[in-house]
C-alpha positions in Angstrom: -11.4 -2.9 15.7 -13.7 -0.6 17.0 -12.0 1.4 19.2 -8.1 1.2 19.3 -6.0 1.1 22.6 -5.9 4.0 24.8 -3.1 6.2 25.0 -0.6 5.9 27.7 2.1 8.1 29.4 5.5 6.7 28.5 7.2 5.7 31.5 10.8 4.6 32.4 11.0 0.7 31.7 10.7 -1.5 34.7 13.0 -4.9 35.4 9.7 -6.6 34.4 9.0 -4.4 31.2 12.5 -5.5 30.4 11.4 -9.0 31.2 8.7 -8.7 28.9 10.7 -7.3 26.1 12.9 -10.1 26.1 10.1 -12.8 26.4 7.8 -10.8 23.1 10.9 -10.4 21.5 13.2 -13.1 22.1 16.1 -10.9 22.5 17.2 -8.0 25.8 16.3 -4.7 24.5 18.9 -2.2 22.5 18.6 1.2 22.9 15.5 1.4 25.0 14.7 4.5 26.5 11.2 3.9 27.5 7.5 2.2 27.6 6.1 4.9 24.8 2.6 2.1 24.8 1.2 0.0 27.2 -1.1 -2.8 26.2 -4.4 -2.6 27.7 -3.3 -6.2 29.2 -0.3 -4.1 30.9 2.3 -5.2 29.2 4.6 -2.7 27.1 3.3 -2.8 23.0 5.2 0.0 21.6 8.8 0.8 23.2 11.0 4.3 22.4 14.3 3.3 21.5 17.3 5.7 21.0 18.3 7.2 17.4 21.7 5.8 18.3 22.4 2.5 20.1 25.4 2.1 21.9 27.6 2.0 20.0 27.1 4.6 18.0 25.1 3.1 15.5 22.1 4.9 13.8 18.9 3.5 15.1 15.8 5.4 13.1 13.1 3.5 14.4 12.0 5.7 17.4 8.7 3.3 18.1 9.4 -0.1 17.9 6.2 -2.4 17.9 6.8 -5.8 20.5 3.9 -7.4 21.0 4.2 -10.3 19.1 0.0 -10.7 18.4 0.0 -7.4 17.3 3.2 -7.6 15.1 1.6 -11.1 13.9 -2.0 -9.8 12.6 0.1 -6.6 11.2 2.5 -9.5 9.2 -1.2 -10.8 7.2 -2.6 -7.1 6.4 1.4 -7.2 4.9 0.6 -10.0 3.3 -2.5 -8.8 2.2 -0.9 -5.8 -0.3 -2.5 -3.4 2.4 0.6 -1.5 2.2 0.8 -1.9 -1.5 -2.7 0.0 -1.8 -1.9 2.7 0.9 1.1 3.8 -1.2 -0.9 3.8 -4.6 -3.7 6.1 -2.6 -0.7 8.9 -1.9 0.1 8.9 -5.3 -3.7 9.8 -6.5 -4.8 11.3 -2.8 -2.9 15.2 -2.1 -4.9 15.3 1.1 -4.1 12.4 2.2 -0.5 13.0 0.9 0.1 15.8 2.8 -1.6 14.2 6.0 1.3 11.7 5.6 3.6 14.2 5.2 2.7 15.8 8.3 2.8 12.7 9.7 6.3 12.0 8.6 7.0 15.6 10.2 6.0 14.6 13.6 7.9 11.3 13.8 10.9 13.0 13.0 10.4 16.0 15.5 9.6 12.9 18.4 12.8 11.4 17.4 15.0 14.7 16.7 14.0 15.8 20.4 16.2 13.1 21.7 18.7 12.9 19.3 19.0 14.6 15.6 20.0 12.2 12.7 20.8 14.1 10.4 20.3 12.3 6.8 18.2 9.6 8.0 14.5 8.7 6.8 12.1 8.7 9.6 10.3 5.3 9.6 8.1 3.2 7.9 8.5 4.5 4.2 7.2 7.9 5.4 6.4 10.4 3.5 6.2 9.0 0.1 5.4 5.4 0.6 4.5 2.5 2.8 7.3 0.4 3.6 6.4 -1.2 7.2 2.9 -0.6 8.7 4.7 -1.8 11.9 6.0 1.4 12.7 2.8 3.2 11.3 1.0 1.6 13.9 3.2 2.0 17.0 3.7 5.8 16.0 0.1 5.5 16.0 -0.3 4.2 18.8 2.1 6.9 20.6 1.2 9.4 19.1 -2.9 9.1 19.3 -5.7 8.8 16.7 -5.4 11.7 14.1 -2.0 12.2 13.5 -0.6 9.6 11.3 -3.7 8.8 9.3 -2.2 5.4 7.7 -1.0 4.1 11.0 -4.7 4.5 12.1 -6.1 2.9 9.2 -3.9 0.1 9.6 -4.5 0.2 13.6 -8.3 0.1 12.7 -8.2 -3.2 10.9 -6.4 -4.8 13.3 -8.7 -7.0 16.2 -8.3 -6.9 19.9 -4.8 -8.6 20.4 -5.2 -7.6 23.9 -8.4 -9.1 24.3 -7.6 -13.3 25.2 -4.7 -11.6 28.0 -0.6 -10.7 27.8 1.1 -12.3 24.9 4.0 -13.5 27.3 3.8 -14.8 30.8 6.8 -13.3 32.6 7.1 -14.7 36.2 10.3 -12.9 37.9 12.7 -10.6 35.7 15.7 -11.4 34.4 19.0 -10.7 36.2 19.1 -6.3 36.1 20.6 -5.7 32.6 23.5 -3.7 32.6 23.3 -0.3 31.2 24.9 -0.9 27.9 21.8 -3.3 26.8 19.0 -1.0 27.8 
């Protein structure tokens, strides 16, 4: 794509982000503490999701990836060994190793300002490999061009998914979910 997404202010979900969630993803949220992405169609992409679910659970993903277009032309540059090549780059590539690195850094500072895990990786294989570029991309997304560089590279050979409208219809929200499934 030529130009990714723009950023956008994460904002407290909404009955009908919820909605959404549960239409992308098949399933109400867990953990959800916000909207860290919207889709230039207006639906939420990229949700922020709490280090621990309720109960009590480790959670390490901070930016979970929903749109299921997105998710789906992420799943072929997968299948493609895009990761595979990424993580042979780091080995041979100290600039773009440390780039990472920092990268790494500021996932785990995002996700240590709501909650510290202590012991737990960040996300995505970071900093020493590339293990989902799912997460690359949403922190990506979240975060803005420039800070994780993978993530960007990834987000870069990605196409519109926005572009043919919202990957869900949602008419009318669910019923409110109660507070333990947010």
């Amino acid at each position: 794509m030529e130009k990714p997404p723009p950023q956008t202010e994460p904002a407290p979900p909404t009955d009908a982000d919820v909605a959404a969630f549960q239409a992308q993803l098949g399933r109400p949220p867990r953990g959800l503490r916000a909207i860290a992405h919207r889709c230039p169609c207006g639906l939420p992409d990229v949700v922020e999701t709490a280090p621990r679910l309720e109960d009590g659970s480790p959670f390490p993903t901070t930016y979970y990836l929903t749109c299921p277009r997105a998710a789906s032309a992420i799943g072929t540059l997968e299948a493609e060994g895009v990761m595979r090549e990424m993580t042979a780059r780091l080995a041979e590539d100290e600039e773009l190793a440390a780039a990472y690195r920092a990268a790494h850094e500021d996932y785990l500072a995002r996700r240590d300002a709501i909650e510290v895990l202590v012991g737990f990786p960040s996300a995505g294989g970071m900093p020493d490999r590339v293990k989902c570029l799912h997460v690359l991309v949403a922190h990506s997304l979240v975060a803005g061009p420039g800070v994780n560089p993978l993530g960007d590279e990834a987000l870069a050979m990605l196409p519109e998914w926005w572009a043919k409208g919202p990957c869900v219809s949602v008419t009318s929200p669910p019923p409110p979910a109660n507070a333990a499934t947010r």
